[in-house]
C-alpha positions as YAML, in Angstrom:
chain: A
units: angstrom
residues:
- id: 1
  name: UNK
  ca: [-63.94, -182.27, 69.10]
- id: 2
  name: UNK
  ca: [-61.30, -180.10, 70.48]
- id: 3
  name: UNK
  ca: [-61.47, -181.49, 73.91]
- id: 4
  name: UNK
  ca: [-61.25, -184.84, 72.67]
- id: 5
  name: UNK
  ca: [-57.87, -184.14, 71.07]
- id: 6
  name: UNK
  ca: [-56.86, -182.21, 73.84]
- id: 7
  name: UNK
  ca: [-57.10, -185.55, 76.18]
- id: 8
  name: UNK
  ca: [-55.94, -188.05, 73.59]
- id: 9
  name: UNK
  ca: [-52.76, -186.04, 73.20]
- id: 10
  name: UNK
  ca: [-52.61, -186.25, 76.95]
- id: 11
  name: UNK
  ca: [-53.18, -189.27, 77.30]
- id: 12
  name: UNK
  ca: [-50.15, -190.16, 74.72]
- id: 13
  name: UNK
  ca: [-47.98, -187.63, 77.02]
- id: 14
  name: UNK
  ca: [-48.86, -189.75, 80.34]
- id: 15
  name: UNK
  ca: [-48.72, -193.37, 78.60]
- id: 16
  name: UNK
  ca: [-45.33, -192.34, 77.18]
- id: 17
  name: UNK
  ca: [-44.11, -191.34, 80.45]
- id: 18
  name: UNK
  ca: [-43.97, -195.38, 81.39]
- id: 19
  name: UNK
  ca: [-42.39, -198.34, 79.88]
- id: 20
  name: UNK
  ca: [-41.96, -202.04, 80.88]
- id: 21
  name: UNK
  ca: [-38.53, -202.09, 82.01]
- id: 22
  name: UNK
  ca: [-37.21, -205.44, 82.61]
- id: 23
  name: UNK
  ca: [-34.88, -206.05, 85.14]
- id: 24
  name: UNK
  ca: [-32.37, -208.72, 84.96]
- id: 25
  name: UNK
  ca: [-32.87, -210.22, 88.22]
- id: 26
  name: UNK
  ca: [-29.98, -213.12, 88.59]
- id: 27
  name: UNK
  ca: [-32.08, -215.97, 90.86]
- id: 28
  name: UNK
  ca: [-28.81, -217.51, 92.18]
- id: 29
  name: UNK
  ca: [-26.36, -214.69, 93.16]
- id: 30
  name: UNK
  ca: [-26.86, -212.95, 96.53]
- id: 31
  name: UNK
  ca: [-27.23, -209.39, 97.29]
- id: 32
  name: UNK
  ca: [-25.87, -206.84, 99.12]
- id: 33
  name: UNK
  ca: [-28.51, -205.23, 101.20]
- id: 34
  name: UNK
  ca: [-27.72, -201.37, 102.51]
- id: 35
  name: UNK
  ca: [-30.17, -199.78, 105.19]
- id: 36
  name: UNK
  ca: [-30.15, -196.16, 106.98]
- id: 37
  name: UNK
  ca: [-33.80, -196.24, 107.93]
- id: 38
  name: UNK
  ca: [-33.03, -193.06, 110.56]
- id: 39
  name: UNK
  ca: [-30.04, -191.70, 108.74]
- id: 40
  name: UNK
  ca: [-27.31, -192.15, 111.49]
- id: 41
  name: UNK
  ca: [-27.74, -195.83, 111.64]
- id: 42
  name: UNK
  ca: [-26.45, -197.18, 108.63]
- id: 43
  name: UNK
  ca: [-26.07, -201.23, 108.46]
- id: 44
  name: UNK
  ca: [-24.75, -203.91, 105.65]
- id: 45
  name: UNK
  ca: [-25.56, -207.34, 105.21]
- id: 46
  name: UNK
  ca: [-26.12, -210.01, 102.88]
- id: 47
  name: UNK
  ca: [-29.27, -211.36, 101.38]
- id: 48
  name: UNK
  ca: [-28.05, -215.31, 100.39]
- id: 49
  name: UNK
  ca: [-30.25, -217.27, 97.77]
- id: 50
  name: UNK
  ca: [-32.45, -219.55, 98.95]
- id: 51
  name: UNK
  ca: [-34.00, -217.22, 102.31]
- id: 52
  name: UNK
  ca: [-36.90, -216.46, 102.67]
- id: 53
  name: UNK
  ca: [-35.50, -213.03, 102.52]
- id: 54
  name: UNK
  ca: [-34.19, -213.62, 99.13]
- id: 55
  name: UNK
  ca: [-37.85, -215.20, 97.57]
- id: 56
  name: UNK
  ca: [-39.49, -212.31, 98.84]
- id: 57
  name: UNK
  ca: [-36.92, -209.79, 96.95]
- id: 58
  name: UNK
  ca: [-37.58, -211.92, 93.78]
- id: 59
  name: UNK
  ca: [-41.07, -211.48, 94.45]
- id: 60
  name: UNK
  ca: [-40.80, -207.54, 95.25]
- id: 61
  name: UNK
  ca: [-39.12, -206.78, 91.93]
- id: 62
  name: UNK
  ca: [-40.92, -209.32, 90.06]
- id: 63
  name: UNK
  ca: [-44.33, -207.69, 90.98]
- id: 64
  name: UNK
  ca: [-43.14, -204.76, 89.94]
- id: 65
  name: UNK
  ca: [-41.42, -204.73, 86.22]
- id: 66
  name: UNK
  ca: [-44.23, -202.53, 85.04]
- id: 67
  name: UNK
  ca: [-44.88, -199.20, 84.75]
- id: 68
  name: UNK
  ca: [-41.93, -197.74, 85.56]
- id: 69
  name: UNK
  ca: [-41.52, -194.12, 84.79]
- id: 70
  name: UNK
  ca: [-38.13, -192.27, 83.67]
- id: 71
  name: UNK
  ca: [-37.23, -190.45, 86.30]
- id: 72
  name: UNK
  ca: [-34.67, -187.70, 86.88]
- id: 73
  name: UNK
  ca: [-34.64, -187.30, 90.33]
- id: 74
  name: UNK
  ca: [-31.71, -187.13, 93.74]
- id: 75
  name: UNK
  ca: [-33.53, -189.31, 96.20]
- id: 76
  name: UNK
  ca: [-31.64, -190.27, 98.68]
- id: 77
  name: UNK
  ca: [-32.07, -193.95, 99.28]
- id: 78
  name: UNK
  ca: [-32.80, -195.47, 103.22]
- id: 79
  name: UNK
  ca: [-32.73, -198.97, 101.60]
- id: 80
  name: UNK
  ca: [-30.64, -200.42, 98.86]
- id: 81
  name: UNK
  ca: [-30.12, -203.89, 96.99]
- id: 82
  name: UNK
  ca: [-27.25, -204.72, 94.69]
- id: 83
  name: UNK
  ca: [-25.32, -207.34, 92.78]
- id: 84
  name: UNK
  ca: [-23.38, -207.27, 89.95]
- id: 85
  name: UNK
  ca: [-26.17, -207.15, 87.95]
- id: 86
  name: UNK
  ca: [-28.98, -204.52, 89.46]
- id: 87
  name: UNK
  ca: [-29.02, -201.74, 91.82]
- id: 88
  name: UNK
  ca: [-32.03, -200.96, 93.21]
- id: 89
  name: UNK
  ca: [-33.09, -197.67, 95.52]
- id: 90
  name: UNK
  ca: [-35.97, -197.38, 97.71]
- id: 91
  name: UNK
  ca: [-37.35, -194.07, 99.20]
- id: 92
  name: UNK
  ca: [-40.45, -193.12, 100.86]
- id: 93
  name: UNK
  ca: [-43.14, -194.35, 98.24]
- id: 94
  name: UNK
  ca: [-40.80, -195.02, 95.43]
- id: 95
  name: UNK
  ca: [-38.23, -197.20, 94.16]
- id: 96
  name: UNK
  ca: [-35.13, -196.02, 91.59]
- id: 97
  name: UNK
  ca: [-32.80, -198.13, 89.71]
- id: 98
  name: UNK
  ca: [-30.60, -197.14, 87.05]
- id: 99
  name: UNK
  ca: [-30.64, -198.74, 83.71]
- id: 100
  name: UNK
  ca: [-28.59, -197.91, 80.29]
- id: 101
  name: UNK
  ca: [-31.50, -196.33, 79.28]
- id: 102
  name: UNK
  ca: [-31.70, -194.20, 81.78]
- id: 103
  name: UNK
  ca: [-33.07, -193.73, 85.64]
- id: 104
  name: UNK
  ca: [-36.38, -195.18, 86.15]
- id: 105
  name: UNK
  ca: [-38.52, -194.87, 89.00]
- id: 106
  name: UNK
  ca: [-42.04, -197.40, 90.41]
- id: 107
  name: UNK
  ca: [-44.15, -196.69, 93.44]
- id: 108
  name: UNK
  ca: [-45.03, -198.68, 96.09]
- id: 109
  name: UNK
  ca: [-45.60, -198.57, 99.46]
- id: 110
  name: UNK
  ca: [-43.29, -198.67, 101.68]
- id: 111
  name: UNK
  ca: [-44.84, -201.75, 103.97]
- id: 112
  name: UNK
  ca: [-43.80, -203.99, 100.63]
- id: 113
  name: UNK
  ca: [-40.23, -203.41, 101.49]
- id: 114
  name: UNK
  ca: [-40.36, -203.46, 105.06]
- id: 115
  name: UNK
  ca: [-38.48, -206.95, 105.27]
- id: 116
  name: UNK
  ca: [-35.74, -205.35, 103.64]
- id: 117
  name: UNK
  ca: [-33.41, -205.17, 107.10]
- id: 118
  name: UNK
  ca: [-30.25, -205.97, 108.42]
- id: 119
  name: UNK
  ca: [-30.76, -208.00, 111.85]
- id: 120
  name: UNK
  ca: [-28.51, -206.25, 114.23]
- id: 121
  name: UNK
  ca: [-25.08, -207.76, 115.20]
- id: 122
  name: UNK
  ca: [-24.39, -207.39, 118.96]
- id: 123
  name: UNK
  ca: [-22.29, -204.81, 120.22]
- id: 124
  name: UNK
  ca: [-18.11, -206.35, 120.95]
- id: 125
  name: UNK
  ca: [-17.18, -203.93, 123.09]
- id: 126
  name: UNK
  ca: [-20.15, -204.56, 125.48]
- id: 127
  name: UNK
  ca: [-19.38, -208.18, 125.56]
- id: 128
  name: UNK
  ca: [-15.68, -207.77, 126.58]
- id: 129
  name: UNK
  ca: [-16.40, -205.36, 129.41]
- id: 130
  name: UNK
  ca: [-18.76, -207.62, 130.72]
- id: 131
  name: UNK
  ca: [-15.78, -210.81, 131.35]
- id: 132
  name: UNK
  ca: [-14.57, -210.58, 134.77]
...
């Protein structure tokens, strides 16, 4: 009898640990996308509605709104997504956002947010030394 309290009170301790935390995930205002996949290469752009980039953002966050634990943590993000109404980290196996009730964290894999990527902008100077 003992042990069974022992795991039901564990099992209350790792069940309250995550919540459904709904994001508010606007479907018609672009993002700002921030990568530094090898942290001296940082790049900007914009994620416009209605890309294929955009549905499979949607899709990203929409597949995962459960289970997300509090979390406490300094990660330090390689990719980021923002608009005026979300901010969203991803790390390694994770992704962080911040919420008003506090930082909460989800894992994934980090082939689900792969896409997430800024297509390189040629180089200026390059292309003026090159005119005659």
């Amino acid at each position: 009898m003992k042990q069974i309290t022992i795991i039901f009170f564990l099992s209350i301790i790792f069940l309250g640990c995550s919540e459904m935390v709904s994001l508010e995930i606007p479907k018609d205002e672009e993002f700002t996308l921030r990568t530094n996949i090898d942290l001296n290469t940082p790049r900007s752009c914009i994620i416009k509605p209605d890309t294929e980039k955009f549905e499979k953002l949607l899709k990203l966050l929409d597949e995962n709104n459960v289970n997300w634990k509090t979390e406490y943590a300094s990660i330090y993000p390689r990719v980021s997504v923002s608009n005026s109404k979300i901010h969203v980290f991803f790390s390694g196996n994770l992704i962080v956002t911040n919420l008003d009730k506090g930082q909460y964290s989800h894992k994934v894999k980090e082939s689900d947010y792969a896409f997430l990527r800024c297509e390189k902008k040629p180089n200026k100077y390059k292309e003026i030394n090159s005119l005659p």
